[in-house]
Backbone bond lengths (Angstrom), bond angles and torsions (degrees), N, CA, C in turn:
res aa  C-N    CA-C-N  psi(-1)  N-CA   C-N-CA  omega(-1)  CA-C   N-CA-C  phi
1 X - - - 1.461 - - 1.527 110.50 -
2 X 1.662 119.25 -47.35 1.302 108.76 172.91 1.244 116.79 -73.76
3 X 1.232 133.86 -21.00 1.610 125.12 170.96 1.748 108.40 -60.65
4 X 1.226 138.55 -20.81 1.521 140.89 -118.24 1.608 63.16 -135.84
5 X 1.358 140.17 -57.56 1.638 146.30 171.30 1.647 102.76 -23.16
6 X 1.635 88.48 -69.10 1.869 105.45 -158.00 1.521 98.39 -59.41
7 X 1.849 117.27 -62.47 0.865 100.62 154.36 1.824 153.86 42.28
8 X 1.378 95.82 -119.41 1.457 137.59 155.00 1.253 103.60 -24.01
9 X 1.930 112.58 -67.42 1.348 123.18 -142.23 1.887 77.65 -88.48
10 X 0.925 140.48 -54.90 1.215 141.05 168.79 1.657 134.45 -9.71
11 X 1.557 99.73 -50.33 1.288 129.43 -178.20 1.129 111.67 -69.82
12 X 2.187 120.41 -46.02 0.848 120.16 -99.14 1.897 58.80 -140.70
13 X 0.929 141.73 -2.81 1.742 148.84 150.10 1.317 119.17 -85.10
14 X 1.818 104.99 -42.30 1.995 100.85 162.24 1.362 117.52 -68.29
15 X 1.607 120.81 -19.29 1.722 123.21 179.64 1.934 93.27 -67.61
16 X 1.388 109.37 -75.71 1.376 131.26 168.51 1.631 97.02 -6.84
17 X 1.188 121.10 -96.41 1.549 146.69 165.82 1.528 111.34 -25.29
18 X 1.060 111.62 -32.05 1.479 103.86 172.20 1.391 140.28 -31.56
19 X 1.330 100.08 -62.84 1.429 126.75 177.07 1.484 126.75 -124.61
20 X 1.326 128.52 125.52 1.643 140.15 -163.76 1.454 98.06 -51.67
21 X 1.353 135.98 133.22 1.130 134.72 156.02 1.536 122.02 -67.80
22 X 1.621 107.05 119.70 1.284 104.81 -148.02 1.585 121.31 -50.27
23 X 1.666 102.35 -175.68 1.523 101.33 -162.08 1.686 117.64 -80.50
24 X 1.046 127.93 102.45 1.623 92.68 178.08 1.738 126.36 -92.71
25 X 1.054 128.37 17.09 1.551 144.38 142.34 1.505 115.85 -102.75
26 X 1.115 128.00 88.71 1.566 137.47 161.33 1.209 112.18 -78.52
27 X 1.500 146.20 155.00 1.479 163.77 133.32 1.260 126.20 -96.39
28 X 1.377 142.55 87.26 1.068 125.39 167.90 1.706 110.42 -64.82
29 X 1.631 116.38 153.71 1.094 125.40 -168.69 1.629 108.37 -116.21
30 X 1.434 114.91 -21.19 1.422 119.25 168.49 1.242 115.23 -151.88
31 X 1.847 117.03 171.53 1.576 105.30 -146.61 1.933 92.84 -94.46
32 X 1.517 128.76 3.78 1.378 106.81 151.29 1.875 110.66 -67.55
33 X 0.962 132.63 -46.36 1.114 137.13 -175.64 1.845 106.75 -51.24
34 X 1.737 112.64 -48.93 1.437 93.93 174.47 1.565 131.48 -45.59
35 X 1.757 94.94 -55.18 1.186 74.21 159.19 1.602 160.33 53.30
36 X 1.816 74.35 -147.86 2.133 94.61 149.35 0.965 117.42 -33.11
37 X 1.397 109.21 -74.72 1.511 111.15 -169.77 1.428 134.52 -35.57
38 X 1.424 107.60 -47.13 1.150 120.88 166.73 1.520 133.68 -77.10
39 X 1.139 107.58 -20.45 1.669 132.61 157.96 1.321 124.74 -45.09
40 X 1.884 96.25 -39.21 1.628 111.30 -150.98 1.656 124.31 -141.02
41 X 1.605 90.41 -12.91 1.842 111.16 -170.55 1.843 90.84 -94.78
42 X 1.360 120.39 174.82 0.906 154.50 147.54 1.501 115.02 -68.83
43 X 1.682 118.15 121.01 1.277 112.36 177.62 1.516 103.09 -52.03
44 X 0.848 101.58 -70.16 1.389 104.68 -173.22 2.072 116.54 -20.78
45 X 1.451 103.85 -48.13 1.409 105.76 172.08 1.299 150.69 -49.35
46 X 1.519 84.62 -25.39 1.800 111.31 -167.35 1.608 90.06 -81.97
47 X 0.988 119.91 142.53 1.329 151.90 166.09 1.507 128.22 -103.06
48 X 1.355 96.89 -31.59 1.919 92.94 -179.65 2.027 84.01 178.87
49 X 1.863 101.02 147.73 1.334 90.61 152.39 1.296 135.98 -131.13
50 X 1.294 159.07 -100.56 1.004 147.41 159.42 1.616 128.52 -95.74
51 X 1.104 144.30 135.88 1.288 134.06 -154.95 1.588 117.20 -50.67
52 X 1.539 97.18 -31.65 1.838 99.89 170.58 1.122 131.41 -129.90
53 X 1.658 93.62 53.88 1.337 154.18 169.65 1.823 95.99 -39.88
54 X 1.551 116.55 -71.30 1.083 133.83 -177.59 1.146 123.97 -77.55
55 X 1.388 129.72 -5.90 1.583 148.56 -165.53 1.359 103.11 -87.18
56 X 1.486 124.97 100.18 1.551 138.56 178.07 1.674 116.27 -53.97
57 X 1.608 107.22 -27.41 0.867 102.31 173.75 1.637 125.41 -87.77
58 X 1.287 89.19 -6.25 2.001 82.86 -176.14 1.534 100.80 -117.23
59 X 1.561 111.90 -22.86 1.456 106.01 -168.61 1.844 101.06 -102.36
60 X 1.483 96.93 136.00 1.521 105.88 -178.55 1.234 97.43 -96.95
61 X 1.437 123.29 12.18 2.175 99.55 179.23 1.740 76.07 -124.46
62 X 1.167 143.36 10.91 1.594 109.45 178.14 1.375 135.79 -33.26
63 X 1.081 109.17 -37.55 1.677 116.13 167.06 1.319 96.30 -38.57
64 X 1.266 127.41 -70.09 1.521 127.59 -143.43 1.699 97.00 -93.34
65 X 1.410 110.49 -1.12 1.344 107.84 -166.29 1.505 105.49 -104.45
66 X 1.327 125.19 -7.53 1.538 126.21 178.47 1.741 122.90 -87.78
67 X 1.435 104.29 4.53 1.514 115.03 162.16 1.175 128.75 -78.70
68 X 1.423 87.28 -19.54 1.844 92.51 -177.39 1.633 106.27 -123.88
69 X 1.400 84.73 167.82 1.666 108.52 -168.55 1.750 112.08 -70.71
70 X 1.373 122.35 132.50 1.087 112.66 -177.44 1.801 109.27 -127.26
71 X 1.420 97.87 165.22 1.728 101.32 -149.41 1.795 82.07 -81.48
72 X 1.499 101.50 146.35 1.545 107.08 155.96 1.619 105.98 -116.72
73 X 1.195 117.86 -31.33 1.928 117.37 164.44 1.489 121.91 -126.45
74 X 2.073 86.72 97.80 2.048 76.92 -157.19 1.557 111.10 -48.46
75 X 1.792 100.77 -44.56 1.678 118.44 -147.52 1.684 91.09 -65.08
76 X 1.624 139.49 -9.81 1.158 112.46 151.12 1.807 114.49 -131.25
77 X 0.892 124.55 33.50 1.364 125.38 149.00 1.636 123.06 -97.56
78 X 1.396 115.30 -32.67 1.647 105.64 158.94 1.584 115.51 -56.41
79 X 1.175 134.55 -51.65 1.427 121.14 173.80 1.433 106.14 -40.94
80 X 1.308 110.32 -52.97 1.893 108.29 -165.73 1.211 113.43 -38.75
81 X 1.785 104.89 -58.84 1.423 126.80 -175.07 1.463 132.37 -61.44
82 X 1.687 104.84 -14.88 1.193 123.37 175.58 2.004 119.61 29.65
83 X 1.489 84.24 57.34 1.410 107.78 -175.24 1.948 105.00 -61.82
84 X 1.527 125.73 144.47 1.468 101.81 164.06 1.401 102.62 -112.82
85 X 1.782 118.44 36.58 0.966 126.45 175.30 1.674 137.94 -117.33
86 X 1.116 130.84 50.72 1.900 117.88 -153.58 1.040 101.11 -94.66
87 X 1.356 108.93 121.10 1.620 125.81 179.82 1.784 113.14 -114.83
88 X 1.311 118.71 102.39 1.328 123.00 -163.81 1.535 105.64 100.95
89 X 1.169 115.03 53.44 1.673 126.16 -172.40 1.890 80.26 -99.77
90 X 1.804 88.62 134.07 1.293 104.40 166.20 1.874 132.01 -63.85
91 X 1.430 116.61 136.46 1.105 89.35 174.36 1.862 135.20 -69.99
92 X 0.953 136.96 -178.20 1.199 135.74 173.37 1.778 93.94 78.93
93 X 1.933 108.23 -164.82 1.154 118.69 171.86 1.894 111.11 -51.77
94 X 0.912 117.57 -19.49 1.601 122.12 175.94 1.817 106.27 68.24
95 X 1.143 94.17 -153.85 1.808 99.80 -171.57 1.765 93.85 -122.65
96 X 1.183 126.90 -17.65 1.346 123.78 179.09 1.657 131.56 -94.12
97 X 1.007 126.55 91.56 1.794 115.69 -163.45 1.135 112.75 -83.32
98 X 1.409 139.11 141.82 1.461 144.65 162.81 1.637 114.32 -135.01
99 X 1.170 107.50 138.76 1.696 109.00 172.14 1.586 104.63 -48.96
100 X 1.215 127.10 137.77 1.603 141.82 160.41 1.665 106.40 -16.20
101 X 0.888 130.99 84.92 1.328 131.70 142.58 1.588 109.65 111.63
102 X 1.428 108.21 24.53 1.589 126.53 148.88 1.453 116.15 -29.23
103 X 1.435 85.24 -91.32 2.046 102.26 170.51 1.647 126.45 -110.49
104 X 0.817 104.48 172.27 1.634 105.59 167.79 1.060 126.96 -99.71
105 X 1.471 135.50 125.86 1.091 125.62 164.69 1.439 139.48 -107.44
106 X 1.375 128.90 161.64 1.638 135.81 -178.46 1.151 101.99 -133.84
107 X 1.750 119.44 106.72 0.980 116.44 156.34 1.804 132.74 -72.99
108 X 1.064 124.36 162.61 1.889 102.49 -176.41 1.621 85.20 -142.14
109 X 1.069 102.69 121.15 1.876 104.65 172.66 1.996 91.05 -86.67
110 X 1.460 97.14 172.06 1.515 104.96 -178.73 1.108 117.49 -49.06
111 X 1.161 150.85 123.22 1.409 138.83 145.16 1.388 114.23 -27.30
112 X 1.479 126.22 149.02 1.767 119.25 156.10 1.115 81.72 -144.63
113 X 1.527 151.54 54.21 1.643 123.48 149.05 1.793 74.01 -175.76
114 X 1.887 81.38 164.30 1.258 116.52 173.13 1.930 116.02 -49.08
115 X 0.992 98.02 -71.90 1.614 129.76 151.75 1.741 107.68 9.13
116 X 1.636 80.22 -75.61 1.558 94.21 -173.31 1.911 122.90 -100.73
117 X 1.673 97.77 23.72 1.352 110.94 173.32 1.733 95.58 -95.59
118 X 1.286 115.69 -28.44 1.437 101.61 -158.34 1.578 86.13 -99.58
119 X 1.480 130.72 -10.15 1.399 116.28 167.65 1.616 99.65 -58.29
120 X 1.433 122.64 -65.66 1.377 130.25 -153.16 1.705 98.56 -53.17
121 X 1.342 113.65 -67.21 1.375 105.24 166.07 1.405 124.13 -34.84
122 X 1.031 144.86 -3.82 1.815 127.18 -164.00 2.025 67.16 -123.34
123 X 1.262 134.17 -56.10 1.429 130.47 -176.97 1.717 100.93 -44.23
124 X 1.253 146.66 -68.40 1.101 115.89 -170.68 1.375 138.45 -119.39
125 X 1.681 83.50 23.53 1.469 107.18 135.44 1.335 146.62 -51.95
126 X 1.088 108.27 -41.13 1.646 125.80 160.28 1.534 109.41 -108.60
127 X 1.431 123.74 18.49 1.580 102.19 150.58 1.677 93.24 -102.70
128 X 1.359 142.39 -2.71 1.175 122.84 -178.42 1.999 95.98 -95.84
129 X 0.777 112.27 -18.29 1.465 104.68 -178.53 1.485 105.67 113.13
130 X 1.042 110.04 0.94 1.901 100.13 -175.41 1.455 106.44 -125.40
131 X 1.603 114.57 56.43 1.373 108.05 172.28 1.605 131.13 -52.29
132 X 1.395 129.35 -12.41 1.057 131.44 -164.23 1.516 110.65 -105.17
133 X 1.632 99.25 -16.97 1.839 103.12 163.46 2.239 113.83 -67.84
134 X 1.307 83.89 -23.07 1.598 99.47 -162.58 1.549 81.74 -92.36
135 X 1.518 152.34 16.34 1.296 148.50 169.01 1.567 90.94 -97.19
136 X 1.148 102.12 -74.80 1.432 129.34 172.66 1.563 127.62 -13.56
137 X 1.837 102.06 -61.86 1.290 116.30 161.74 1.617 121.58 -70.15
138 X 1.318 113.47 -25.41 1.778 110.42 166.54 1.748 94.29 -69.75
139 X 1.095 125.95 -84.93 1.287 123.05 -177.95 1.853 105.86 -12.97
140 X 0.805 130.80 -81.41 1.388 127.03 -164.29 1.401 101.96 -55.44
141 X 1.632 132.45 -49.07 1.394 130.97 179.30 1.378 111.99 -33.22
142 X 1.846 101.84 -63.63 1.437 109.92 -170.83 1.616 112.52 -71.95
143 X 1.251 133.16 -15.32 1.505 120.78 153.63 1.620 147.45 -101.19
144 X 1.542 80.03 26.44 1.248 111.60 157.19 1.613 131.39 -117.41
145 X 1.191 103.26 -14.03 1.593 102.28 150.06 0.963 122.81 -102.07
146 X 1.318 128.15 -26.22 1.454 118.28 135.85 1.960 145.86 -25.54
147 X 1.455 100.75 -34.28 1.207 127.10 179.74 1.431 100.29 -84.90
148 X 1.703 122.92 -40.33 1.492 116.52 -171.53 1.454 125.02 -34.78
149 X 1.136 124.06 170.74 1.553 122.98 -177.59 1.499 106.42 -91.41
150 X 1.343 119.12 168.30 1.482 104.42 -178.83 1.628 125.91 -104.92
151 X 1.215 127.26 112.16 1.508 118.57 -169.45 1.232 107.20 -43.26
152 X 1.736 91.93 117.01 1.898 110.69 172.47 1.402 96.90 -74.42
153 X 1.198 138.62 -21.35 1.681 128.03 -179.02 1.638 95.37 -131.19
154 X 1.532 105.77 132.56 1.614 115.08 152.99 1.753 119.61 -97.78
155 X 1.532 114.10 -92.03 1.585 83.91 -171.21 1.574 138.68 104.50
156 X 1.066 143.82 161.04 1.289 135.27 -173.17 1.066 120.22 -113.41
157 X 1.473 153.99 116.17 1.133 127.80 -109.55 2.438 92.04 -155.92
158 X 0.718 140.08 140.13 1.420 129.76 -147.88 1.603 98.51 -137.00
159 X 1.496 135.27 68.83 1.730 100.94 172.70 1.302 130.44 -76.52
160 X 1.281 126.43 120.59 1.199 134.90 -162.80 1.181 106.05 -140.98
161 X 1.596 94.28 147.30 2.024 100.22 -151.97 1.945 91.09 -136.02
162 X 0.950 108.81 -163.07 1.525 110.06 -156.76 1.453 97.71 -74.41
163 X 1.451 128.88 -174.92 1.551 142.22 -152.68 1.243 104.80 1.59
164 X 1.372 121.69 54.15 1.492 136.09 154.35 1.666 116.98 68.82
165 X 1.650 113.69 22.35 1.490 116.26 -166.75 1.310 90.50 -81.47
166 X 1.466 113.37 160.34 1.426 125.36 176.05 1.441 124.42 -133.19
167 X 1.472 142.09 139.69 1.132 114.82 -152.13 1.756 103.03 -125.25
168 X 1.395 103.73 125.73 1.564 125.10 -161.90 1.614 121.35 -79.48
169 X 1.276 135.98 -154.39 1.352 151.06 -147.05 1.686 92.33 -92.17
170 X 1.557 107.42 152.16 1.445 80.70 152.37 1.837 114.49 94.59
171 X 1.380 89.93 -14.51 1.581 107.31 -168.52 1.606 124.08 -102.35
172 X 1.280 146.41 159.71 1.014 133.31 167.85 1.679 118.56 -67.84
173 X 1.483 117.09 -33.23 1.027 115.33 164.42 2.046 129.26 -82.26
174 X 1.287 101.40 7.25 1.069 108.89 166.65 2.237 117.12 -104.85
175 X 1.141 88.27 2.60 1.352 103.26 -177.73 1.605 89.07 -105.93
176 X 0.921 130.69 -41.83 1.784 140.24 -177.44 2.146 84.08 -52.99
177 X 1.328 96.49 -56.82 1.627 93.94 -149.56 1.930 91.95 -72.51
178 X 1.044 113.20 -54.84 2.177 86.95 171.08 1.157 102.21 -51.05
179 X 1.215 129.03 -49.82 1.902 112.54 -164.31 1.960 121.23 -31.04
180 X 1.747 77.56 -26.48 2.140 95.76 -157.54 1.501 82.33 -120.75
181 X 1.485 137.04 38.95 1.513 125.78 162.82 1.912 99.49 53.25
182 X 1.004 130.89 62.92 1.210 114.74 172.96 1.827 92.60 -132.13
183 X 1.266 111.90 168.20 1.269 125.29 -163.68 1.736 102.39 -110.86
184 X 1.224 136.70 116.74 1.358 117.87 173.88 1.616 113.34 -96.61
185 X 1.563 100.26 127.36 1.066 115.99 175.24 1.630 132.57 -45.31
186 X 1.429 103.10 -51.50 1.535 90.95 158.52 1.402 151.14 -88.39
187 X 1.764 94.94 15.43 1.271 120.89 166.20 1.624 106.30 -74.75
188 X 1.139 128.25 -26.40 1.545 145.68 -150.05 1.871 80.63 -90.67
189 X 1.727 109.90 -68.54 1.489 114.08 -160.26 1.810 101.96 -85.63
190 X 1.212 140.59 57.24 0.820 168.62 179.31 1.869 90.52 17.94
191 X 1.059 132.93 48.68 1.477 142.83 176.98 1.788 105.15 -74.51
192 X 1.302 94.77 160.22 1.607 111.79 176.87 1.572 98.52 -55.55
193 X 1.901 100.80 -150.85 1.229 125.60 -171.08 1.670 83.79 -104.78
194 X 1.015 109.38 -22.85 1.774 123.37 -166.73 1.528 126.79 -136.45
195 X 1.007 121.52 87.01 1.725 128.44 164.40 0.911 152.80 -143.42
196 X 1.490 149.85 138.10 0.875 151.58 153.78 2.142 125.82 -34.97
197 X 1.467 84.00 125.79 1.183 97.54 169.81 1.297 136.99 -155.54
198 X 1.711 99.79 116.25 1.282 94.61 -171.94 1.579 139.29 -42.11
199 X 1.682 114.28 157.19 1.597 109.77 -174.15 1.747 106.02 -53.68
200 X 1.571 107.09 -44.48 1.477 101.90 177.08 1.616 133.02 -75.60
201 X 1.220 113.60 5.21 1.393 129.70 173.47 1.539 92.85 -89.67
202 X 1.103 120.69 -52.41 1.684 122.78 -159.44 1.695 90.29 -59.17
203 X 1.506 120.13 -76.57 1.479 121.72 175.53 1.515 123.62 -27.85
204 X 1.333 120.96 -48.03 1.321 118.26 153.00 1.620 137.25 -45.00
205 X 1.383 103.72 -51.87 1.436 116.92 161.34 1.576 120.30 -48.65
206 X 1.407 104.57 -41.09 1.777 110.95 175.29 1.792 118.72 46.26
207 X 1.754 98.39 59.78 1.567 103.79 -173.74 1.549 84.69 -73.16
208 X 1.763 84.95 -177.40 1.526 110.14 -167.76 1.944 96.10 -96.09
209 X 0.893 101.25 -26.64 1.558 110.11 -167.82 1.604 97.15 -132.93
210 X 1.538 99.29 155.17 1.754 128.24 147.18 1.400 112.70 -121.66
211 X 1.191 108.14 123.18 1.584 117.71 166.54 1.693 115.21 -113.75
212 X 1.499 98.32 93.72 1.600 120.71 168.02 1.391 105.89 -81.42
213 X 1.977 98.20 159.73 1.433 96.63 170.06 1.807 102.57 -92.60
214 X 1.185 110.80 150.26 1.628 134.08 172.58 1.633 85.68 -56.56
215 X 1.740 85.93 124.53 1.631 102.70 161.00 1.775 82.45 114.01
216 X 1.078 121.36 -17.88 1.549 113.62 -178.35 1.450 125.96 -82.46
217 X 1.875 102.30 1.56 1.369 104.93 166.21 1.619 108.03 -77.20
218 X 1.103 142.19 27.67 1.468 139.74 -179.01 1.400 107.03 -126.79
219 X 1.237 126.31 137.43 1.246 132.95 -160.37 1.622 93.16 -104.57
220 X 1.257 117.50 121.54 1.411 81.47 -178.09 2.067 85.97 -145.10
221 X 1.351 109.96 6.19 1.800 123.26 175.53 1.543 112.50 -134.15
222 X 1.505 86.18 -164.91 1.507 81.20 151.44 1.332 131.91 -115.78
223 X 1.667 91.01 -4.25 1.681 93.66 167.26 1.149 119.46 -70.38
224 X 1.695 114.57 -35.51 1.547 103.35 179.42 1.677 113.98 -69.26
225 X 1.391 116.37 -19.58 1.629 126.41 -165.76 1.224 97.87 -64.76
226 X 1.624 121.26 -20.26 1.427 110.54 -168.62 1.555 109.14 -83.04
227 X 0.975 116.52 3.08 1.805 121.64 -158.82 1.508 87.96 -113.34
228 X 0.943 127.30 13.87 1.462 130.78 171.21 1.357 138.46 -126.20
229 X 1.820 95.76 -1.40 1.338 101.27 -169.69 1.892 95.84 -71.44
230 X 1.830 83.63 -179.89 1.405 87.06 -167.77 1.551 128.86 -77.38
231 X 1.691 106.38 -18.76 1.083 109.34 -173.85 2.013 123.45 -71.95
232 X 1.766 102.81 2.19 1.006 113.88 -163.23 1.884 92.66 -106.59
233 X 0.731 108.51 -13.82 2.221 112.11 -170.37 1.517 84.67 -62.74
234 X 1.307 161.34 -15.36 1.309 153.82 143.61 1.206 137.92 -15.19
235 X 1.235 85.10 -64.46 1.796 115.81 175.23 1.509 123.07 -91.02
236 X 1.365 99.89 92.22 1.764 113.46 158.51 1.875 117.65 0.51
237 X 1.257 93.87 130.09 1.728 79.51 174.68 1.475 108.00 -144.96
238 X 1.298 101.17 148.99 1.657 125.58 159.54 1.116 143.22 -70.34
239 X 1.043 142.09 97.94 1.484 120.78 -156.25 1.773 95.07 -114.82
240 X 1.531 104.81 145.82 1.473 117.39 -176.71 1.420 89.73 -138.55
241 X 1.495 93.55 145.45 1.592 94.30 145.18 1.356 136.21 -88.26
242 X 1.212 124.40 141.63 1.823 130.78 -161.25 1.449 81.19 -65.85
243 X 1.082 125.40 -38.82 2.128 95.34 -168.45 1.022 122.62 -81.62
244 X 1.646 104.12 -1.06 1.691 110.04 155.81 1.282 133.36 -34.90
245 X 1.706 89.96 -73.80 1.722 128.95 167.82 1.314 137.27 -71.29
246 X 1.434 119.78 -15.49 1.152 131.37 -170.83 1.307 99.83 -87.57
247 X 1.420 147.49 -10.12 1.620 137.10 -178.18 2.128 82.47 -167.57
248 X 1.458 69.30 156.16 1.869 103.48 177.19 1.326 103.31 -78.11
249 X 0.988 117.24 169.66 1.108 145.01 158.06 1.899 106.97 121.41
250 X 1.769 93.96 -158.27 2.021 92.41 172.42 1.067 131.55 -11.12
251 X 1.618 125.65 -67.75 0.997 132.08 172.28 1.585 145.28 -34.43
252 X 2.140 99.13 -29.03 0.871 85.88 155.23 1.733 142.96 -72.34
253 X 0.795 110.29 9.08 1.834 111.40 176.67 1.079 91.07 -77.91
254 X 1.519 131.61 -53.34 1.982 125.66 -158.61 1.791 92.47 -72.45
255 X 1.362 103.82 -23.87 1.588 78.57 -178.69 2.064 115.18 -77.95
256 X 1.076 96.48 -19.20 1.153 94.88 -172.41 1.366 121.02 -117.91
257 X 1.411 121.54 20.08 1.232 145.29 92.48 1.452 131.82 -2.49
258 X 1.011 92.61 -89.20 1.775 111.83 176.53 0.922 104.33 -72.21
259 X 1.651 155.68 -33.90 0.913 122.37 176.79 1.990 120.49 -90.03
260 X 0.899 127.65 8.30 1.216 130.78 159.83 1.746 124.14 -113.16
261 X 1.300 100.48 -0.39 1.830 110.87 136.76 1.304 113.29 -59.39
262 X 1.521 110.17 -72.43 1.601 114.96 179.73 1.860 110.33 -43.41
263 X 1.008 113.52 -56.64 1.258 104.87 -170.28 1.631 120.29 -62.05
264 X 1.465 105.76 -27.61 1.638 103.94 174.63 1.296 111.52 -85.13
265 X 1.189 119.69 5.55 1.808 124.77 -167.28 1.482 92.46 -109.88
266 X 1.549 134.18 0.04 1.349 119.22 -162.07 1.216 109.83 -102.87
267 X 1.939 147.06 125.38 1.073 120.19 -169.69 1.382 140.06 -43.85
């Protein structure tokens, strides 16, 4: 009977022990990482977020991201904060040091597909303690792109961003463009993840679409001047916002959203 006791009490300390009792100081370290965090943590949890945390153009949760405090010197404001949480921890030795088993960390390399947005979500989902919100939030993702309308036009489709770079195979925004039946162009010209291409290569190519980021109707360089020359007013365009595309997570639905609004709205 007392062995069948110890036992019990045995089992019932490895159940206990299982899993970290969640974090209540988190840090995100970059603005894919806000994010999550904010998606999935407890206000209360967050502790600090990433330096461009507040930056409209890169961060897709700013709304939710201007309540909280954001790092201006991680490598010495994470010590201050003595977070037992780092979410978006660099790979390698990183820029942040802590004695062995201070905090915890989750690193998240970029997302480039759907796939591996809802991995990262269920990942720090259960390092914040609320795995079943991070069930929750795939659930709504997937029946809402599910629900989307269906592109009445597909097509060849080009994103191209200022001094003529173009963005290739392999990518989160090239996983955006099958999501919406679109064809990527430098999947077609056997291009990187990343390139340059000239204005007269693009004219030759003769996609069906340009997908700029919103805010690129303003001339305000010369990289943006190039997205304006004349030989390009031809070609139909998309406009996204870069904090769509620039990190995984939520956002992708609004990105892909909007972009197959735009395309059924185009004459």
């Amino acid at each position: 009977m007392r062995g069948r006791i110890i036992a019990t009490a045995l089992c019932a300390l490895m159940l206990t022990g299982a899993a970290p009792a969640p974090p209540k100081r988190i840090v995100s370290l970059n603005t894919c990482a806000d994010q999550y965090v904010l998606a999935l943590a407890d206000p209360g949890q967050i502790a600090a977020l990433s330096p461009y945390g507040h930056d409209p153009e890169l961060s897709a949760a700013v709304g939710k991201a201007r309540r909280f405090k954001t790092l201006k010197r991680p490598a010495e404001e994470v010590m201050a904060l003595r977070p037992d949480l780092l979410v978006g921890f660099p790979s390698g030795n990183g820029v942040v040091g802590a004695p062995p088993g201070q905090w915890r960390t989750l690193g998240l390399a970029s997302a480039d597909s759907y796939p591996m947005i809802l991995a990262q979500i269920r990942q720090v989902a259960a390092a914040v303690g609320h795995p079943e919100r991070g069930e929750a939030l795939i659930a709504r993702m997937n029946r809402d792109l599910i629900a989307l309308p269906r592109s009445r036009r597909g097509g060849v489709a080009a994103y191209y961003q200022r001094r003529g770079y173009m963005t290739g195979t392999g990518t989160l925004v090239d996983d955006l463009m099958k999501r919406v039946g679109l064809v990527n162009l430098a999947g077609k010209l056997g291009k990187p993840a990343l390139s340059q291409l000239p204005l007269e290569e693009m004219l030759a190519a003769r996609p069906d679409w340009l997908i700029v980021e919103s805010g690129s109707e303003t001339i305000v360089d010369q990289g943006t001047e190039m997205l304006h020359h004349p030989i390009l007013r031809a070609i139909p365009r998309i406009r996204v916002p870069q904090a769509w595309t620039v990190c995984g997570g939520p956002a992708y639905v609004e990105a892909a959203r909007s972009i197959v609004t735009q395309v059924n709205a185009a004459p």
